[in-house]
C-alpha positions in Angstrom: 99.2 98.2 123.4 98.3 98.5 119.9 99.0 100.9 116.9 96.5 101.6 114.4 97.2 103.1 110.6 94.6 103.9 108.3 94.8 103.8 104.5 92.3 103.6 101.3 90.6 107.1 101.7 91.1 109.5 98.2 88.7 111.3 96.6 85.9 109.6 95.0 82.9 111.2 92.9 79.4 110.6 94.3 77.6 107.2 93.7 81.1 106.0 94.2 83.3 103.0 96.1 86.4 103.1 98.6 87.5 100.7 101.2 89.4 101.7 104.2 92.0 99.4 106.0 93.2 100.2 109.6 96.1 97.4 109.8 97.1 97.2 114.0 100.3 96.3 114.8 101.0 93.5 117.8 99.9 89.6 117.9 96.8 90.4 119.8 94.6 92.5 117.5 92.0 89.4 118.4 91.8 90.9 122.3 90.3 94.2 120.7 86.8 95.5 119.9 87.3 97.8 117.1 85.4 100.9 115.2 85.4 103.4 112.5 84.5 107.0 113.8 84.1 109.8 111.1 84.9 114.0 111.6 84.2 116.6 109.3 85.2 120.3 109.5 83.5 122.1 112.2 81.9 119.1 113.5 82.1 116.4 116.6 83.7 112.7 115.9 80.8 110.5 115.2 80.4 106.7 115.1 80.2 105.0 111.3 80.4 101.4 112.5 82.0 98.8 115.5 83.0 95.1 114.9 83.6 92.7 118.0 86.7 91.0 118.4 86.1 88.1 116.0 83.8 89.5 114.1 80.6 87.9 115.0 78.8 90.9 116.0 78.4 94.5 114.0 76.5 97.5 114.1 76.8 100.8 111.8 75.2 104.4 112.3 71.8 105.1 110.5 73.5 107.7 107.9 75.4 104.7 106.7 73.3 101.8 107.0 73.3 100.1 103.9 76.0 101.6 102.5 78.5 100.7 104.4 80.3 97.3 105.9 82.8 96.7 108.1 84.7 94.1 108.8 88.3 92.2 110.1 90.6 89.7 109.3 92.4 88.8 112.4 94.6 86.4 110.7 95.8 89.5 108.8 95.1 92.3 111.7 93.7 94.3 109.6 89.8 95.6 109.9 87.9 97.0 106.9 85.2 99.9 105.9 83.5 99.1 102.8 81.5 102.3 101.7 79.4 101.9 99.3 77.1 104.8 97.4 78.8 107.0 98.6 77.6 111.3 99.2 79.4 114.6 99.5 77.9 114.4 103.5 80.3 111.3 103.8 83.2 113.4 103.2 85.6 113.7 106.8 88.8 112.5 108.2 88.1 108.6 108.9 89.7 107.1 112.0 89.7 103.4 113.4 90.0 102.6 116.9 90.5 99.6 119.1 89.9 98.9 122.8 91.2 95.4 124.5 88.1 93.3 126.2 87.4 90.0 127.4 83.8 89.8 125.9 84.1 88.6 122.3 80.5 89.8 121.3 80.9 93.6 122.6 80.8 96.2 120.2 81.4 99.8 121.4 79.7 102.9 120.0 81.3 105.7 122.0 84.8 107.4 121.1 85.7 107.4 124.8 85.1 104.1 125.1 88.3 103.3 122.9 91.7 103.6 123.9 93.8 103.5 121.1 93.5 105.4 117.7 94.8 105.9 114.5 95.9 108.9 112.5 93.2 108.9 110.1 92.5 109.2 106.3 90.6 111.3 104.2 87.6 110.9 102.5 86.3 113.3 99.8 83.4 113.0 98.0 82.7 115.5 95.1 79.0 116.4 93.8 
């Protein structure tokens, strides 16, 4: 089991930076596949970007591609979201999630396909 806490979001003006950290707790955060999913008010959880378990393998949404890079350092269990450019339709409650696999080049796009899941952390963008 892992437990996942999100920090870094704030609000930011557009054109602007932030980087998210989810830090995971446990000596196995290598075992997981891991994402960052995105909600805004009145909408459904969507996918922002999934890392394999070492990192080899990534693959982001088209409304951030470009913009935005994740990564992990599982020396420090800790995965990252570097946003980049960022717009007022990037504003939402960021989450990271992890699920445990055997396949180190998997990366998973769906929010039921991960089982664990952190609090979140808000981003807002201003115009």
């Amino acid at each position: 089991q892992v437990q996942l806490v999100e920090s870094g979001g704030e609000l930011v003006q557009t054109g602007g930076s932030l980087r998210l950290s989810c830090a995971a707790s446990g000596r196995t955060f290598s075992s997981y596949a891991m994402g960052w999913f995105r909600q805004a008010p009145g909408k459904e959880r969507e996918f922002v970007a999934a890392i394999s378990r070492s990192g080899g393998r990534t693959s982001d949404a088209d409304s951030v591609k470009g913009r935005f890079t994740i990564s992990r350092d599982n020396a420090k269990n800790t995965m990252y979201l570097q946003m980049n450019s960022l717009k007022p339709e990037d504003t939402a409650v960021y989450y990271c999630a992890a699920e445990r696999t055997i396949y180190t080049g998997d990366v998973y796009y769906s929010a039921g396909e991960y089982d664990y899941w952190g609090q979140g952390t808000q981003v807002t963008v201003s115009s």
